[in-house]
Backbone bond lengths (Angstrom), bond angles and torsions (degrees), N, CA, C in turn:
res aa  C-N    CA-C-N  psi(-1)  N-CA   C-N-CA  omega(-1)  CA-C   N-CA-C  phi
1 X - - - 1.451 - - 1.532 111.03 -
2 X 1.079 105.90 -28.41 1.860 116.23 -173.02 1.647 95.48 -68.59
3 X 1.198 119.20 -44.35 1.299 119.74 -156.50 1.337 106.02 -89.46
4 X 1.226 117.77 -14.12 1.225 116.63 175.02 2.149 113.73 -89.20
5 X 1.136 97.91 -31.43 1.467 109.18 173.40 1.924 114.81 -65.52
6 X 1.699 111.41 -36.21 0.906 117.21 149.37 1.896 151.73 -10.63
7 X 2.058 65.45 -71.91 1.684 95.09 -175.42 1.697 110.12 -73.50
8 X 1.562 103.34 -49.60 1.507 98.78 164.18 1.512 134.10 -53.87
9 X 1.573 107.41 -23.49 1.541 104.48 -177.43 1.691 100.13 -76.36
10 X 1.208 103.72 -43.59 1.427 99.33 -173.26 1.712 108.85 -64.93
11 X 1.177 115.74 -36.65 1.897 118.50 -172.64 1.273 86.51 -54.39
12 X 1.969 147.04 -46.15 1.182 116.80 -130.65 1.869 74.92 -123.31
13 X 1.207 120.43 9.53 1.704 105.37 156.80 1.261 103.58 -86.67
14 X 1.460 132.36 -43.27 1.603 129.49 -179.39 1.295 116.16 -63.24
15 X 1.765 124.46 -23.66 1.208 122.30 151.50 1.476 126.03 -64.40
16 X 0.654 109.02 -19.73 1.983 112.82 -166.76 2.074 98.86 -102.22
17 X 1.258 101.31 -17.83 1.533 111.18 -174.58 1.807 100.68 -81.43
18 X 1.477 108.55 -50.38 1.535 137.81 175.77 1.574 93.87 -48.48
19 X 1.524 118.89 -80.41 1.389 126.29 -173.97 1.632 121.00 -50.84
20 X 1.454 116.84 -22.83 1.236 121.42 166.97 1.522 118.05 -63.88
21 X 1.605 105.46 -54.01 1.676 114.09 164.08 1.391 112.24 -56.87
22 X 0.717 140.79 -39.48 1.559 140.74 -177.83 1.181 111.11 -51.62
23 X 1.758 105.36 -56.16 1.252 114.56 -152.85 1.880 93.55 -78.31
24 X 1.394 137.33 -42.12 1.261 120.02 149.09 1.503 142.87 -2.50
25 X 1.722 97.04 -76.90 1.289 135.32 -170.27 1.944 75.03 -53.57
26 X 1.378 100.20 -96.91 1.827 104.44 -175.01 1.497 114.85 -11.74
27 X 1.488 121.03 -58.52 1.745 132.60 174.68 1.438 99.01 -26.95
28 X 1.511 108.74 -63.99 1.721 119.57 -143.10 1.404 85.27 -89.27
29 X 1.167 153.96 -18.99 1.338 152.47 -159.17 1.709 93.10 -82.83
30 X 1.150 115.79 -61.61 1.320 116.79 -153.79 1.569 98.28 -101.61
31 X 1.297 131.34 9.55 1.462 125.10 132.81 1.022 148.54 -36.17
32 X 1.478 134.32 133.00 1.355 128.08 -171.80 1.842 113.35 -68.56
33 X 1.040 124.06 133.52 1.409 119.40 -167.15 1.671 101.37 -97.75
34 X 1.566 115.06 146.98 1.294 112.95 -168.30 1.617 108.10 -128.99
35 X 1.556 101.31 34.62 1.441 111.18 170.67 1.533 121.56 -66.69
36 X 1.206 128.24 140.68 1.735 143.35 -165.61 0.735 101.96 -112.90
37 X 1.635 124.45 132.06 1.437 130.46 168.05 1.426 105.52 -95.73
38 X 1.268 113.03 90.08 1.095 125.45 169.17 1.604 98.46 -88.04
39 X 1.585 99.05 155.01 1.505 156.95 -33.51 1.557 101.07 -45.37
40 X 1.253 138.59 -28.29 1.048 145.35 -141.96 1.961 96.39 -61.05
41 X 1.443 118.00 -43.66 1.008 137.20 -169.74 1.761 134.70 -98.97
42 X 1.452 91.57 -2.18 1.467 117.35 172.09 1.419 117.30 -44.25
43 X 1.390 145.71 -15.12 1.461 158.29 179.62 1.828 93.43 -91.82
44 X 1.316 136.47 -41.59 0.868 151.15 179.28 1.639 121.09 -97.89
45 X 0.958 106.85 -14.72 1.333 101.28 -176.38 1.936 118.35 -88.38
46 X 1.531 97.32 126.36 1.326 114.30 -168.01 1.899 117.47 -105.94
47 X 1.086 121.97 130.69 1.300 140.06 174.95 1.158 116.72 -88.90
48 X 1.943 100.95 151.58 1.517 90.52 168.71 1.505 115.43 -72.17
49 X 1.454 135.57 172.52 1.330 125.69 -173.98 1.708 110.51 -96.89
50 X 1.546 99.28 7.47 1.604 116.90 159.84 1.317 124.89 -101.42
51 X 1.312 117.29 23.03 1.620 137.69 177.10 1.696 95.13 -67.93
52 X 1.217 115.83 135.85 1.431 123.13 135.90 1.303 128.19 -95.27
53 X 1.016 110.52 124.39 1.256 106.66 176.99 1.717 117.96 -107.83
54 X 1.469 113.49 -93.31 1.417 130.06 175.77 1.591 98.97 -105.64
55 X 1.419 99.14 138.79 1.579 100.42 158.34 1.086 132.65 -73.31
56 X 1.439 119.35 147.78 1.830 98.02 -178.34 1.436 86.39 -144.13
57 X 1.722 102.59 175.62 1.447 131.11 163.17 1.162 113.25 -102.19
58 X 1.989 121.92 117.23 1.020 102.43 160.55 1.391 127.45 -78.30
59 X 1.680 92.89 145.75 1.889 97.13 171.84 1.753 104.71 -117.81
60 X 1.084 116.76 171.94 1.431 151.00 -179.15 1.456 115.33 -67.88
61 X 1.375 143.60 -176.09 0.815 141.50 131.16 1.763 131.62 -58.43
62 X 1.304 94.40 -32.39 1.524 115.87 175.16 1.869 120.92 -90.81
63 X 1.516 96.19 6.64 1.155 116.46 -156.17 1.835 131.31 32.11
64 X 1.136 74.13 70.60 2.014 86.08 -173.82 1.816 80.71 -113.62
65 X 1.544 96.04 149.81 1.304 123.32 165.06 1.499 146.04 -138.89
66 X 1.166 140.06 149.10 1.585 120.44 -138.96 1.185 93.36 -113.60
67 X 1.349 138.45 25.62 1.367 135.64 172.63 2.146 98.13 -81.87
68 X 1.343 110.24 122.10 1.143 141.58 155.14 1.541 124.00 -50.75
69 X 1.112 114.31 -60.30 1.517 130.76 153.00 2.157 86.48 118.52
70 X 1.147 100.82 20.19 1.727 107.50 -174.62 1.777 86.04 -44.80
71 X 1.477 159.26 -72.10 1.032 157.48 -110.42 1.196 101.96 57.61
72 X 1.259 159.78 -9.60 1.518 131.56 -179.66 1.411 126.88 -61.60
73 X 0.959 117.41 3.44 1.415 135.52 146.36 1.461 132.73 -53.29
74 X 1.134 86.67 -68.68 1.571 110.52 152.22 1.191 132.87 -47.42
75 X 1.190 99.70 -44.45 2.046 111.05 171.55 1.959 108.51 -72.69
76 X 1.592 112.70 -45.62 1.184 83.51 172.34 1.041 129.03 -100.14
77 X 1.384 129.87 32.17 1.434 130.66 176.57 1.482 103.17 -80.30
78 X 1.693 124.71 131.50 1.203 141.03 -156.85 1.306 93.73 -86.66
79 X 1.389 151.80 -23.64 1.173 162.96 -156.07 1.636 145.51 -116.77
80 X 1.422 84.31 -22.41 1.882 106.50 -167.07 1.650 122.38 65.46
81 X 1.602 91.88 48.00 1.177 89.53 -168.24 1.689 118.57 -89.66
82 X 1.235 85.22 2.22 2.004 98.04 -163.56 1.892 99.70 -136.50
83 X 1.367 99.90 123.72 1.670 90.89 176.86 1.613 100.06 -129.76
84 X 1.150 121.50 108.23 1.507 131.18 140.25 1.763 131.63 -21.07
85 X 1.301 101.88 87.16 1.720 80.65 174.01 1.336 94.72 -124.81
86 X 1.538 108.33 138.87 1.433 126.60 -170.42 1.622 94.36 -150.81
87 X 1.832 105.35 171.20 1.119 114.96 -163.59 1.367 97.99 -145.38
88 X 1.443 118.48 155.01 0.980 142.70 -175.09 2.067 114.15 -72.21
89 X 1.227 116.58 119.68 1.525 108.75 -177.56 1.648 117.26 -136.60
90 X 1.040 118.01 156.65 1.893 114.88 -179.48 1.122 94.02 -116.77
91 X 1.220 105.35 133.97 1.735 127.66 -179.48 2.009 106.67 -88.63
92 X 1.189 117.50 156.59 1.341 118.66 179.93 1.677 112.42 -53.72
93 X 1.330 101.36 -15.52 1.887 98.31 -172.87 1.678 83.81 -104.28
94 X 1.038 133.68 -1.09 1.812 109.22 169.38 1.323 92.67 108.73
95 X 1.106 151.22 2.71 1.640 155.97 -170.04 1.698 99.77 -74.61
96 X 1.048 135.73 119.31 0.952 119.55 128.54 1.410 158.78 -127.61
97 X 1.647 113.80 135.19 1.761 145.95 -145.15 1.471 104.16 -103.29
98 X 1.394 88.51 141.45 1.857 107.78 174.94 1.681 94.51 -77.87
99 X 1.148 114.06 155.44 1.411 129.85 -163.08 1.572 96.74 -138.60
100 X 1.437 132.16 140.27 1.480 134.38 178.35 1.527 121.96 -75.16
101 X 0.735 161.25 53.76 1.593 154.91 179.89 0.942 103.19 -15.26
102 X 1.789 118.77 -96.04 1.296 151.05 -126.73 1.314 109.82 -157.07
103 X 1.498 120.59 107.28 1.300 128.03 179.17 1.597 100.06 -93.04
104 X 1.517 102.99 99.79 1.924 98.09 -178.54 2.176 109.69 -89.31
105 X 1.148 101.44 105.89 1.424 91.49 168.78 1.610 118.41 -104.62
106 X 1.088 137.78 139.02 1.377 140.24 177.02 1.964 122.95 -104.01
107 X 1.002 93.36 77.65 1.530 95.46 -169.85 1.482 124.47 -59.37
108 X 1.361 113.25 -40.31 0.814 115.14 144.42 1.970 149.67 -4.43
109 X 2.018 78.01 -49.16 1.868 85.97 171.38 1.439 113.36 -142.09
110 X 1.551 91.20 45.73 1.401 116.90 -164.89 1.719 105.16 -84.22
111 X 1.298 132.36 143.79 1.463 120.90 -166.20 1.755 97.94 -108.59
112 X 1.452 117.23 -28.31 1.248 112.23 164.07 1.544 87.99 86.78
113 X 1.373 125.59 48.75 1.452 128.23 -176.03 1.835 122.87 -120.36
114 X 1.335 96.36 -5.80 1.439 122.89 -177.97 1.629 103.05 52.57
115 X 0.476 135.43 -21.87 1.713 125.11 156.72 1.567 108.27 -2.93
116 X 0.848 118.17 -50.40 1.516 112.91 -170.33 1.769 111.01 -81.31
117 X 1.317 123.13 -28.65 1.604 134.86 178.61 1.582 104.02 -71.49
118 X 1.729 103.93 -47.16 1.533 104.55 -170.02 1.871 103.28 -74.42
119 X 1.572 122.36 -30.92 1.385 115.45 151.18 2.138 121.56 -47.03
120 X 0.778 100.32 -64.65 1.642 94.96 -178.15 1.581 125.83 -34.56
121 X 1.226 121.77 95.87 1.358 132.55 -179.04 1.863 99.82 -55.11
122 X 0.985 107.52 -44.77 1.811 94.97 175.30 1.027 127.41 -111.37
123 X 1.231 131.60 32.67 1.739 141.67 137.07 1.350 67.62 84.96
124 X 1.379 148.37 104.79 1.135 157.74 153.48 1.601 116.30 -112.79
125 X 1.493 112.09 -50.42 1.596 120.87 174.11 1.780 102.65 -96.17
126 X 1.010 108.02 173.51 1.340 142.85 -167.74 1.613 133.42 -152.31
127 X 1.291 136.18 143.99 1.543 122.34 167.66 1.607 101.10 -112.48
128 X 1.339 105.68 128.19 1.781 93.32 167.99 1.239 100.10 -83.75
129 X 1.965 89.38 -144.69 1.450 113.94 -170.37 1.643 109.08 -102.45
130 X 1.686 109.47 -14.15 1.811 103.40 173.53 1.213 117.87 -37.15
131 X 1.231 125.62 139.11 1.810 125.17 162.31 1.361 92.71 -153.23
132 X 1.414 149.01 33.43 1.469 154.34 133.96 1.473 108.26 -74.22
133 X 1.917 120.31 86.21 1.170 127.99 176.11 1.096 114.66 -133.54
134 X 1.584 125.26 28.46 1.507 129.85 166.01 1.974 99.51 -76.34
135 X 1.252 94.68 131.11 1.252 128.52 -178.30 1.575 124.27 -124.02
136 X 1.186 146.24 149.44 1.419 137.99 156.43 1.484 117.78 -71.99
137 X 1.691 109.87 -63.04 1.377 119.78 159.38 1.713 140.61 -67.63
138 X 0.580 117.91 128.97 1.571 122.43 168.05 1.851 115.03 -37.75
139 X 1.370 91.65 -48.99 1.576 102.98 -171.36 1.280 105.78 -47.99
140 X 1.521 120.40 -46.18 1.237 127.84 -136.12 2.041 96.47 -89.19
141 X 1.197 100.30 -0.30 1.409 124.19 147.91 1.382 142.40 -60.05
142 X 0.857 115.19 -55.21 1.780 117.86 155.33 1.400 116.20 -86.31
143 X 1.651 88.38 127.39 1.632 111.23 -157.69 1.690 102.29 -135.02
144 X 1.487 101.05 137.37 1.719 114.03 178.56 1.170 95.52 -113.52
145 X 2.056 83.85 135.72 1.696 96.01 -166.85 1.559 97.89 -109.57
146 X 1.307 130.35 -13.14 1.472 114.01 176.24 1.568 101.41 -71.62
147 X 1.099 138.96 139.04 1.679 151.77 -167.96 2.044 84.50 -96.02
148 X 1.416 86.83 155.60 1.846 116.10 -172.91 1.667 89.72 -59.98
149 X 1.224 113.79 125.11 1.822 118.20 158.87 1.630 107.81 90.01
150 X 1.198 98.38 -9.64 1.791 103.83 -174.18 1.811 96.90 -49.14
151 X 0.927 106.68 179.82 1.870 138.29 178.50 1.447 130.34 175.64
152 X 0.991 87.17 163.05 2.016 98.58 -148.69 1.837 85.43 -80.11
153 X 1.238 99.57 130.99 1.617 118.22 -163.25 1.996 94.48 -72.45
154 X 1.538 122.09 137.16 1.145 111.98 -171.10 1.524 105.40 -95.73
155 X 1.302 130.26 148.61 1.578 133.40 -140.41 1.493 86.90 -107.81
C-alpha cells in the first residue's frame, strides 16, 4: 500500500512539474516576438544605450584627450586586450610626466566586459554603439585609439 501511495504522489508532482512547463512554453508562444530584420533595417535599427560595442578614446574638437597613460586599464583588463605605450617627459617646471604614444586595443580578443572603462580615473575610454566587426583578417583587428597629433587635454 505504501508503494502504491508513493507512486501517485510522485505521478501528480510530475504532473504539476509538466503543467508548469507547459504553461511557460504557452506564455512565450503567444508573445510578441522582437526579431530585426537586419540589414534590411539598419537606418532604423535601435540599441539598448547599454550596448557595448567598440572601445574608443574620447577626443575633443581640438583633438586633445584625457587619457594619462596611468595603465590601469591595462591592469584590469582580464585578457590583454589593451596595451599602453607611453613615454617618459620633463615638463618646463622640472615635472616629470608619462606622455601617451599608442593606445593599442585588440578587439578581436576583446571580452566586452568594461573592466577597463570602470578602471579609468578620467573617463578617458568609452564603448559605443559599433557592433559591425566582421572582418577577413585578424590584423584588421587591432586598432589605435589615440588619433595622429592628439594630446592630453590640459585640466
Amino acid at each position: 500500500m505504501n508503494a502504491l501511495k508513493h507512486y501517485i504522489v510522485d505521478f501528480f508532482r510530475a504532473l504539476g512539474s509538466l503543467l508548469v512547463g507547459m504553461k511557460t512554453t504557452m506564455r512565450e508562444f503567444f508573445t510578441r516576438k522582437t526579431t530585426e530584420c537586419y540589414p534590411e533595417n539598419r537606418a532604423t535599427l535601435k540599441l539598448s544605450p547599454r550596448f557595448r560595442g567598440t572601445l574608443t578614446m574620447i577626443h575633443d574638437e581640438e583633438n586633445h584627450h584625457r587619457c594619462v597613460a596611468c595603465g590601469l586599464c591595462q591592469m584590469a583588463c582580464p585578457n590583454g586586450t589593451i596595451h599602453v605605450v607611453s613615454r617618459q617627459e620633463t615638463t618646463p617646471e622640472g615635472k616629470t610626466v608619462r606622455v601617451l604614444d599608442r593606445y593599442e586595443y585588440n578587439l578581436g580578443s576583446c571580452m566586452f566586459c568594461q573592466l577597463c572603462v570602470n578602471a579609468c580615473p578620467h573617463q578617458a575610454i568609452t564603448f559605443d554603439q559599433e557592433f559591425e566587426h566582421a572582418v577577413f583578417d585578424r590584423s584588421k583587428l587591432l586598432l589605435k585609439l589615440n588619433k595622429e597629433g592628439s594630446s592630453l587635454k590640459k585640466q
